[in-house]
C-alpha positions as CSV (number, residue, x, y, z in Angstrom):
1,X,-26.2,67.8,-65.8
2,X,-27.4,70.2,-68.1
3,X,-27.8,73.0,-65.7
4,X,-24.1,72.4,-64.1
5,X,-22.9,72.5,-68.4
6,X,-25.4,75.7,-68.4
7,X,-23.4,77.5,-65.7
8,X,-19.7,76.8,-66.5
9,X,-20.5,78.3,-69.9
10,X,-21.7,81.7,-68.2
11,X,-18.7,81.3,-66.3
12,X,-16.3,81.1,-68.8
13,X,-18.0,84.0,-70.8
14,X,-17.4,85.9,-67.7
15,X,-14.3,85.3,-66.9
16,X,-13.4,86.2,-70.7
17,X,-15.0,89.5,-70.4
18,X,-12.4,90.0,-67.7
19,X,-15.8,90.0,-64.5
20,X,-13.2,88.9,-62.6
21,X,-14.8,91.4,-59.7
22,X,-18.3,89.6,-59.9
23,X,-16.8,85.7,-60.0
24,X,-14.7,83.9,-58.4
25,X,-12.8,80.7,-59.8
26,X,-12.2,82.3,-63.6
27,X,-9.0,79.6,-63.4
28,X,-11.1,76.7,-64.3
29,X,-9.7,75.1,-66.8
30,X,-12.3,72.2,-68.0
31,X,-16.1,71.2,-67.5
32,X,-17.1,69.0,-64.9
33,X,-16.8,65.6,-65.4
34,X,-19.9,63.8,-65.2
35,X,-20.0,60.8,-62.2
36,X,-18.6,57.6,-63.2
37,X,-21.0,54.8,-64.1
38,X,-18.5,52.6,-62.9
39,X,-19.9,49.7,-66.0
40,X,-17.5,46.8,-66.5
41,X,-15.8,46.3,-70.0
42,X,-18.3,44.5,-72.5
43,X,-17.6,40.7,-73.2
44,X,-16.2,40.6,-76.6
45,X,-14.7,37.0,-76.8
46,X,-18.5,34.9,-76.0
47,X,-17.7,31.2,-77.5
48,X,-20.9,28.9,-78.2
49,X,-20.6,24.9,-78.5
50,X,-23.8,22.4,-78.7
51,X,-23.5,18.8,-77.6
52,X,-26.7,17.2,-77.8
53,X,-29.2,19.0,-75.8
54,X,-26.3,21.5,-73.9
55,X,-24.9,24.1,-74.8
56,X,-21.5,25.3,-73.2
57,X,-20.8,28.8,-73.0
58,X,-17.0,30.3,-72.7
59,X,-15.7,33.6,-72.5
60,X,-12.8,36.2,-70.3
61,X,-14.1,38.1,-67.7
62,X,-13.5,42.2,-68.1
63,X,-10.4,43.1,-65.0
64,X,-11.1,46.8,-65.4
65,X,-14.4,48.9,-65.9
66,X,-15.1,51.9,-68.6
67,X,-13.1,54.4,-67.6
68,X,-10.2,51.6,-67.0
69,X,-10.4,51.4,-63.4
70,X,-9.5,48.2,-61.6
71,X,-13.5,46.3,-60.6
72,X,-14.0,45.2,-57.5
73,X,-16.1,42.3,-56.0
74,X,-18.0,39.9,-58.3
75,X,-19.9,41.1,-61.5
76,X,-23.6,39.9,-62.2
77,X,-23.5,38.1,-65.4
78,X,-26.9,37.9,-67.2
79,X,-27.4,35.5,-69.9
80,X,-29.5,35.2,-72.9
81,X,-30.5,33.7,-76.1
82,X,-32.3,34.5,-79.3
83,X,-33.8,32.5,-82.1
84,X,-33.7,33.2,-85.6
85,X,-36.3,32.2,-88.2
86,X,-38.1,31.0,-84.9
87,X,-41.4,27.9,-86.2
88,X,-44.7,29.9,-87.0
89,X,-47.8,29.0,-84.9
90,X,-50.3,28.6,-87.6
91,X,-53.2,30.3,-84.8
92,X,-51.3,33.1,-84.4
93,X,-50.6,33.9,-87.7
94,X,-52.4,31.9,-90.1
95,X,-52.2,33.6,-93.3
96,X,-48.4,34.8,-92.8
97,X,-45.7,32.7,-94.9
98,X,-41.8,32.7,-93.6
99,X,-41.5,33.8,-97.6
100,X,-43.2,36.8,-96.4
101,X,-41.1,37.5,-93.0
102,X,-37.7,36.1,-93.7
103,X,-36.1,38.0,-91.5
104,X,-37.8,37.3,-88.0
105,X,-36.0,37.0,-85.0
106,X,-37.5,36.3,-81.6
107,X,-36.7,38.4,-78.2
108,X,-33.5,37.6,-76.4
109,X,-34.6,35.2,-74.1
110,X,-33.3,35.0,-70.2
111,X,-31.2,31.5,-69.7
112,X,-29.7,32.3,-66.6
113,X,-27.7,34.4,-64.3
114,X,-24.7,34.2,-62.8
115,X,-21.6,36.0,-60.4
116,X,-17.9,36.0,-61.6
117,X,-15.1,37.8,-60.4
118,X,-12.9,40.3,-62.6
119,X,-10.6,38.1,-64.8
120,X,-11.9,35.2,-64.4
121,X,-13.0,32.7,-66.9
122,X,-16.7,32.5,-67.1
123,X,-18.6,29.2,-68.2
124,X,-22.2,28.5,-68.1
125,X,-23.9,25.4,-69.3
126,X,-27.7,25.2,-70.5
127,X,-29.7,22.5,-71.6
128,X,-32.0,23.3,-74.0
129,X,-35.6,23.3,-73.5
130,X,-37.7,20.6,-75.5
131,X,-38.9,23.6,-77.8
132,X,-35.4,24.4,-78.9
133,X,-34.6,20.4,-79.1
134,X,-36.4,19.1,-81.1
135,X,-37.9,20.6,-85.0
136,X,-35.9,21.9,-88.0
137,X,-32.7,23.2,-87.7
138,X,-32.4,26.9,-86.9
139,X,-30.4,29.1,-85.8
140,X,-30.1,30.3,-81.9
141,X,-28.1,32.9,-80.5
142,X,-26.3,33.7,-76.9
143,X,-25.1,36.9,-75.6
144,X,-23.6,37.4,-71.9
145,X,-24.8,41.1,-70.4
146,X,-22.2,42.4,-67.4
147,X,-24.2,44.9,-65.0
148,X,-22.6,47.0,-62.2
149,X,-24.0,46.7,-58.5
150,X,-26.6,49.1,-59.6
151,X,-27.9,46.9,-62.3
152,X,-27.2,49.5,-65.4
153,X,-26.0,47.3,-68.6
154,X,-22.9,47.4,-70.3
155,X,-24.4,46.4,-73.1
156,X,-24.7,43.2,-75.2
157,X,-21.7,40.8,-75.6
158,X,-20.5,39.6,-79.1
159,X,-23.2,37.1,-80.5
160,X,-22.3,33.1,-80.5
161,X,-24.1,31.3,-82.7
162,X,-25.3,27.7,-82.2
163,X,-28.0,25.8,-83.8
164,X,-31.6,24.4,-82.4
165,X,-33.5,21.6,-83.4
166,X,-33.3,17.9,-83.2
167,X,-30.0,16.8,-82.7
168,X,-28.2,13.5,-84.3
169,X,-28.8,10.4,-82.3
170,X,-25.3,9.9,-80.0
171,X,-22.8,7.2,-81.2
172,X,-23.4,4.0,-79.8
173,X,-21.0,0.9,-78.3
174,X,-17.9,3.0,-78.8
175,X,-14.7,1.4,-77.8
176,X,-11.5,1.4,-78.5
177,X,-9.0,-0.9,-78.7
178,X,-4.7,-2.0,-79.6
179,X,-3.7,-2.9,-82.6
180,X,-0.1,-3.1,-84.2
181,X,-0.3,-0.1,-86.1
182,X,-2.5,2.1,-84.0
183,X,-5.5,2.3,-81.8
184,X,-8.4,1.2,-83.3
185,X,-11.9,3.0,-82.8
186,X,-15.2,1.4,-83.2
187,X,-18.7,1.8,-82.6
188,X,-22.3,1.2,-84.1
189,X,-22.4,2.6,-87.7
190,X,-25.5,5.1,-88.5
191,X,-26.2,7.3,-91.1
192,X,-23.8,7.3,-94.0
193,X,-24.5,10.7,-94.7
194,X,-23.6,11.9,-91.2
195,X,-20.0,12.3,-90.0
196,X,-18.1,11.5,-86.8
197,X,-16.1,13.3,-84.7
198,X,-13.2,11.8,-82.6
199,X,-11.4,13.0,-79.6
200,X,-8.4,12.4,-78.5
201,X,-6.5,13.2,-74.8
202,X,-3.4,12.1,-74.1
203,X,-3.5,11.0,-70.2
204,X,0.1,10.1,-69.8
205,X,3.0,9.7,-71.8
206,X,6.5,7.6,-71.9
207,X,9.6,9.6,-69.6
208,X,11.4,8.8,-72.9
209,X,10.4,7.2,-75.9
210,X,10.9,3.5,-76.3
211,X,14.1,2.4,-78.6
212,X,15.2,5.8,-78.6
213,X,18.8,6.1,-78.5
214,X,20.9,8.5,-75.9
215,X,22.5,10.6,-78.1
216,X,19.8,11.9,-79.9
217,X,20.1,15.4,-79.5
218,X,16.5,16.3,-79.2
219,X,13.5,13.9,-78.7
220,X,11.0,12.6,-81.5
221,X,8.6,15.4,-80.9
222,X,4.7,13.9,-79.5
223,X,1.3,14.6,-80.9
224,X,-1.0,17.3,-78.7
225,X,-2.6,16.4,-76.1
226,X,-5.6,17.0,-77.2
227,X,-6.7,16.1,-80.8
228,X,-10.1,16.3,-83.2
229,X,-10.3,13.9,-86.1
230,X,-13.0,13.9,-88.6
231,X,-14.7,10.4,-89.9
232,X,-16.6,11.7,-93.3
233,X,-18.8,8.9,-93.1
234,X,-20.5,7.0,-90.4
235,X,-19.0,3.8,-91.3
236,X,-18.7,2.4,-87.7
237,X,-14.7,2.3,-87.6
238,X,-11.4,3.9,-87.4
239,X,-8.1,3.7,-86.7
240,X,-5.3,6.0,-85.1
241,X,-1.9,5.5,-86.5
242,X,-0.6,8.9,-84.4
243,X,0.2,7.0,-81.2
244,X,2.7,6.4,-79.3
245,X,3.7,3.1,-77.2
246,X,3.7,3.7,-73.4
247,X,1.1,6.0,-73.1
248,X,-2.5,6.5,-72.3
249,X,-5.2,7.6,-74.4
250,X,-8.8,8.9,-73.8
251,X,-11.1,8.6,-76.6
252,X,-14.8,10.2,-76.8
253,X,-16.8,10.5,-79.9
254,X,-19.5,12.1,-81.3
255,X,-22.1,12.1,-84.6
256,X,-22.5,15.3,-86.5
257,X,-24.6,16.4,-89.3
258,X,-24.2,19.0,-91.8
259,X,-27.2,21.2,-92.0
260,X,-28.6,24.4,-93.9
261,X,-29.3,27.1,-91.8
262,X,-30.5,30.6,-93.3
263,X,-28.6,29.9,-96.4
264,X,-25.3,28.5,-94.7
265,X,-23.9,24.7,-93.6
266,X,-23.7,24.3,-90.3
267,X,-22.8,21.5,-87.8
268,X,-25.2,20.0,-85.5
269,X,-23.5,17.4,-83.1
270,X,-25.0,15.0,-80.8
271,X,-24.6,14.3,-77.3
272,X,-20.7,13.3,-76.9
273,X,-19.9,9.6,-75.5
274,X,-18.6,8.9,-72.0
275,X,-14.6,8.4,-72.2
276,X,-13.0,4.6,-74.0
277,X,-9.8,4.6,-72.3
278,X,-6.4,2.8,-73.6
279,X,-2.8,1.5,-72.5
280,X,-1.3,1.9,-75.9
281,X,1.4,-1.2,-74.7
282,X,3.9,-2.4,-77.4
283,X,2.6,-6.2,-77.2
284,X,2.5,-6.8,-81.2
285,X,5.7,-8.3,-82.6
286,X,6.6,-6.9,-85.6
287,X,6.5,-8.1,-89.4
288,X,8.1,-11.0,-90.3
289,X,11.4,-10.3,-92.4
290,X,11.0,-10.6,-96.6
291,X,13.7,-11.0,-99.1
292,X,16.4,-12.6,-97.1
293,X,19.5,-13.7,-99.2
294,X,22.8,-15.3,-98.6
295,X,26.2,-14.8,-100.5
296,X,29.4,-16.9,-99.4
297,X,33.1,-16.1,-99.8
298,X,36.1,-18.6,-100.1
299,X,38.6,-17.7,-97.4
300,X,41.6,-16.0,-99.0
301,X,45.3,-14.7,-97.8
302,X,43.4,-11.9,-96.8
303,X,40.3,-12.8,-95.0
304,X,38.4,-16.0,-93.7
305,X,35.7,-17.9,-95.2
306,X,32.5,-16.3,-94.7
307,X,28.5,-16.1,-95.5
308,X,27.2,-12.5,-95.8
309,X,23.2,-11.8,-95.5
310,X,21.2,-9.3,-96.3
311,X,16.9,-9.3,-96.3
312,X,14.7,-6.2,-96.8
313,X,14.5,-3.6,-93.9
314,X,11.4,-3.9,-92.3
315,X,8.7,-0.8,-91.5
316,X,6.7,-1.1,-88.4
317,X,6.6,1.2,-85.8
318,X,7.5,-0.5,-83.5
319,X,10.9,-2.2,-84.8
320,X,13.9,-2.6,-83.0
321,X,16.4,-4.6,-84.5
322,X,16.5,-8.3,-85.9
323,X,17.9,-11.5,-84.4
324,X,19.9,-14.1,-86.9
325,X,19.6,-18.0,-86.5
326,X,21.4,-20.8,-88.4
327,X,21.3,-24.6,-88.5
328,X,23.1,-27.3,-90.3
329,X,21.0,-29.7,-92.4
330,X,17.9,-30.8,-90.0
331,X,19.6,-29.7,-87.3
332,X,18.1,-27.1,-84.4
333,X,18.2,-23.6,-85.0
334,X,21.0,-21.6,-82.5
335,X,21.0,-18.1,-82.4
336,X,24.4,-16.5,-83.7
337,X,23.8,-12.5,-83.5
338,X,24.5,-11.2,-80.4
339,X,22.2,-10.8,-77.4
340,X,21.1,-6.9,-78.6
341,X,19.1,-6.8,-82.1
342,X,20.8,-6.5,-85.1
343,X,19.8,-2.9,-86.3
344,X,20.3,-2.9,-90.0
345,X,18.8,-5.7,-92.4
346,X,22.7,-7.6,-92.7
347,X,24.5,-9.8,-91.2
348,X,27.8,-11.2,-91.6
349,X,28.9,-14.9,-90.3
350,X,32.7,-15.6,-90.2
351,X,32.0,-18.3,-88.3
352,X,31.8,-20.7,-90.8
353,X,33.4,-24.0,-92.8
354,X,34.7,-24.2,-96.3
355,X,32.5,-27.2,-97.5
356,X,29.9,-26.9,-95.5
357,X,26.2,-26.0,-96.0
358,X,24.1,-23.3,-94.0
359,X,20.4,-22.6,-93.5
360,X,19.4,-19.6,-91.8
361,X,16.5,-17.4,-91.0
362,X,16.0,-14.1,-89.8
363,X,13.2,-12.4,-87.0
364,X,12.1,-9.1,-86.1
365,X,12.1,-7.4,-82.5
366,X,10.0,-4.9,-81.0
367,X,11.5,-2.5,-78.1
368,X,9.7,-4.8,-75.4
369,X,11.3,-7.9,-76.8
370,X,8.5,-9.4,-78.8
371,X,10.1,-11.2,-81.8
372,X,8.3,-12.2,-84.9
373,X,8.4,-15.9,-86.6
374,X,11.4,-16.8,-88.6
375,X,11.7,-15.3,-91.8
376,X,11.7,-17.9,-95.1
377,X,14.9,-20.2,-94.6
378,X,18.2,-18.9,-96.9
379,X,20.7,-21.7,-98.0
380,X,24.2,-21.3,-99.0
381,X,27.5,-23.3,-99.1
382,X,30.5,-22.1,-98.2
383,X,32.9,-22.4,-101.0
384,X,36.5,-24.4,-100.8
385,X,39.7,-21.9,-99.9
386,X,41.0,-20.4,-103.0
């Protein structure tokens, strides 16, 4: 290369001296461009996570090479780790102190190799070796390395981070399970120093939500369908109140601990547990209905006798409407709002007797039809026309 650079600089002082009888070619414009290496883009985009003993490995595959030319075929994909502050053997170095080399890093390490195509997402899945499982925490870093069919590098990817060492022990008898007010989460409780972290997929979900009325111009929005939530302490139990009746929930959890690696806090999580899966069903009624009241009205020249109620609106979820029952003295309770649940907390009953004396009571109803027990009983006497 550095003869050909040699000669087109004779050249060109040639051809500017006007030797235009001695050379040929004086129009040459530029030097000669040096072969192309034809090396893929670096990997700049390398994502690390540690679950347990694995680690997964994510990242985009380059479309186009260096000098932005479309690759074709598969690209080798080399991968590799590196651990920082790596344990001292004590033959080796006997006298030596980490105090003295706080800085040492071992070689990159080969993990494994791999074939992708251009574009595509690339993925590769290691499980440590007992060295890197088990001992103090420490830190370990991966790098993917692209090579072209002749093997030359493209050099290092961006470093992902991910820490070695004994991992947490994995959550144990995890399940989950309904409950009025959410989906409750539970499992064996372990360190209280430790925290847990919860996953959450949403399998399927309700065409339209339940109760929901038609001319609502735009539906309740949902949760993702994924989700992460964070239990501070390992106290064995949680509860999801983000749900949503009708649909189908995956739950998987997993233990974490909070350690110090070269000077920061970092997470080390265990192994993650096998999928607790859940119909969240409406099947709870709701609250029973507080505060109900009762106020009559003497019938007058310009309306009928009447017994107006009125109780405190209830909060679940998974309300509704109410339903309204009265009864005379001992007698047996009738149903007199219509067949559809009342939907705010009052009712008004005009079908009553000056003289007479009413009890009534009033129930909550979920969307499915579940109804609660009777609230407290309200007593009032319809007073004689005025």
């Amino acid at each position: 290369m550095r003869r050909v650079f040699e000669a087109w600089t004779v050249a060109a002082a040639l051809c500017a001296l006007g030797a235009t009888g001695f050379l040929s070619g004086c129009g040459m414009e530029a030097a000669p461009q040096p072969p192309s290496l034809k090396l893929p883009n670096r990997v700049t985009d390398l994502d690390a996570v540690r679950a347990g003993n694995q680690v997964t490995l994510t990242w985009t595959m380059p479309k186009r090479d260096t000098d932005k030319v479309a690759l074709k075929g598969p690209v080798t994909v080399a991968v590799c780790r590196r651990e920082e502050n790596p344990p001292q053997n004590p033959i080796q170095n006997p006298t030596q102190s980490s105090a003295q080399n706080p800085a040492q890093k071992s070689a990159c390490q080969p993990a494994g190799r791999l074939s992708l195509a251009p574009g595509a997402k690339g993925e590769f899945v290691e499980t440590l070796p007992a060295a890197l499982a088990s001992g103090a925490p420490r830190g370990l870093v991966y790098f993917v390395e692209l090579k072209n069919r002749r093997g030359r590098s493209a050099g290092l990817s961006n470093g992902a981070a991910v820490v070695a060492g004994a991992a947490p022990a994995p959550v144990e008898s995890f399940a989950a399970s309904p409950r009025k007010n959410g989906v409750a989460l539970t499992w064996t409780a372990g360190d209280s120093s430790q925290a847990v972290r919860l996953y959450r997929k949403l399998v399927s979900a309700p065409a339209t939500k339940p109760g929901a009325k038609k001319s609502e111009p735009l539906p309740a929005p949902r949760a993702p369908e994924e989700l992460k939530l964070i239990v501070d302490s390992d106290s064995g139990r949680a509860l999801d109140t983000a749900v949503e009746y009708g649909s189908v929930y995956e739950y998987r959890a997993q233990r974490v601990a909070r350690v110090a690696v070269d000077g920061e806090t970092v997470e080390l999580g265990s192994e993650i547990t096998a999928p607790a899966r859940i119909d969240f069903e409406d099947i709870f009624p709701p609250a029973v209905p507080q505060g109900l009241a009762a106020v009559a009205t003497a019938a007058n020249a310009q309306a009928p006798a009447a017994i107006d109620l009125s109780w405190l609106p209830g909060r679940d979820r998974n309300l509704a409407g109410y339903a309204v029952y009265r009864r005379e003295g001992n007698g047996e309770w009738q149903r007199i709002s219509p067949a559809a649940p009342v939907i705010g907390p009052a009712f008004h009953d005009a079908n009553v007797q000056p003289g007479h004396t009413y009890r009534y009571a009033v129930t909550a109803i979920s969307p499915a039809g579940h109804e609660s027990r009777r609230s407290e009983e309200a007593e009032e006497t319809v007073p004689a026309s005025e």
